[in-house]
N, C-alpha and C positions, 0 to 999 in steps of 0.2 A: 438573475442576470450575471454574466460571467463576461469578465473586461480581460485585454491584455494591453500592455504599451506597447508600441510599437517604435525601435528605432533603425535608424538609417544610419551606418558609419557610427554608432555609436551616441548618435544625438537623438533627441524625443521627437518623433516625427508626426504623429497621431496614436489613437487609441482602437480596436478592435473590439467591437461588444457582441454577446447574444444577448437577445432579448430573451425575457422568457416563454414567446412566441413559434420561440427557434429562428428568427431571420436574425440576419446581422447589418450591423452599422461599424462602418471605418470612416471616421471621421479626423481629419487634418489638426496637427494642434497651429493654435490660431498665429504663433509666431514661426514656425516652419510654414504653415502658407501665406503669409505676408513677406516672407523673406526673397524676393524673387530669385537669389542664388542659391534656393536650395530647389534639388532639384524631383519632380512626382516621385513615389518608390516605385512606380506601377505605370508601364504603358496602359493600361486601363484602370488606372487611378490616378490620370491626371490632374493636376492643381486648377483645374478651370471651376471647382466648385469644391467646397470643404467637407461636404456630407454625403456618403455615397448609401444606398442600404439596397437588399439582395434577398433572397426568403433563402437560399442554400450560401455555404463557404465562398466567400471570393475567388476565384480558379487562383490569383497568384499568389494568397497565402494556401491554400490547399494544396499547391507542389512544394510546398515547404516539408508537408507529411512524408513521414520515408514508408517506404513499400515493402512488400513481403514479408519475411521473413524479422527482419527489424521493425516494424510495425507491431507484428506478433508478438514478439518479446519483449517491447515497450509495453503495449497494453497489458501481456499479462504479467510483468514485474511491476506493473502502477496501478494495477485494475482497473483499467480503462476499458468501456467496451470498444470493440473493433471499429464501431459504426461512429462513436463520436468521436470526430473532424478535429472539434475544436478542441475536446482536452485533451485529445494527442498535441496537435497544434501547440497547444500551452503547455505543455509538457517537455517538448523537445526546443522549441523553437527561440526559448531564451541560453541556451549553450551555444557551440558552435556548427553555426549554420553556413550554408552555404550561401554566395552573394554576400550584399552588405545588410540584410534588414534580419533583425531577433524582436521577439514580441517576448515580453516579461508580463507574466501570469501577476494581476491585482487579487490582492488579496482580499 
């Protein structure tokens, strides 16, 4: 299984898992969803439930992935294959990303 945290603005806002099934679970941490002034990071991850899970990438961590060309030479400076989502994902997505949310690769 491979995790990342995931924060919003800077603060812990849940965790991103794969199984080792390959589906994934994004799950809320329990005090960002009890917090009612914080707010979903996801129009389709909204805070009406803390556990959401998916057999492919969640589409709005998946546009976090950069494309083309920078995709390419991430994967092949990190040896990542092309195809895996998620270690790209965890790879670029705790530096500076764009929007407010970065997910930090668990070790």
């Amino acid at each position: 299984m491979r995790s990342g945290q995931v924060f919003f603005k800077n603060e812990l806002a849940g965790m991103l898992s794969q199984l080792d099934n390959g589906s994934f679970i994004f799950r809320y941490d329990e005090r960002w969803f009890n917090d009612t002034n914080k707010p979903a990071i996801s129009l389709t991850l909204l805070k009406n439930q803390m556990e959401f899970q998916s057999s492919t990438l969640f589409p709005f961590f998946f546009n976090l992935i950069p494309e083309g060309v920078n995709k390419r030479l991430i994967c092949s400076k990190k040896r990542i294959d092309l195809d895996d989502y998620f270690g790209i994902l965890l790879e670029v997505a705790g530096g500076d990303t764009i929007g407010a949310v970065k997910i930090i690769k668990m070790k």
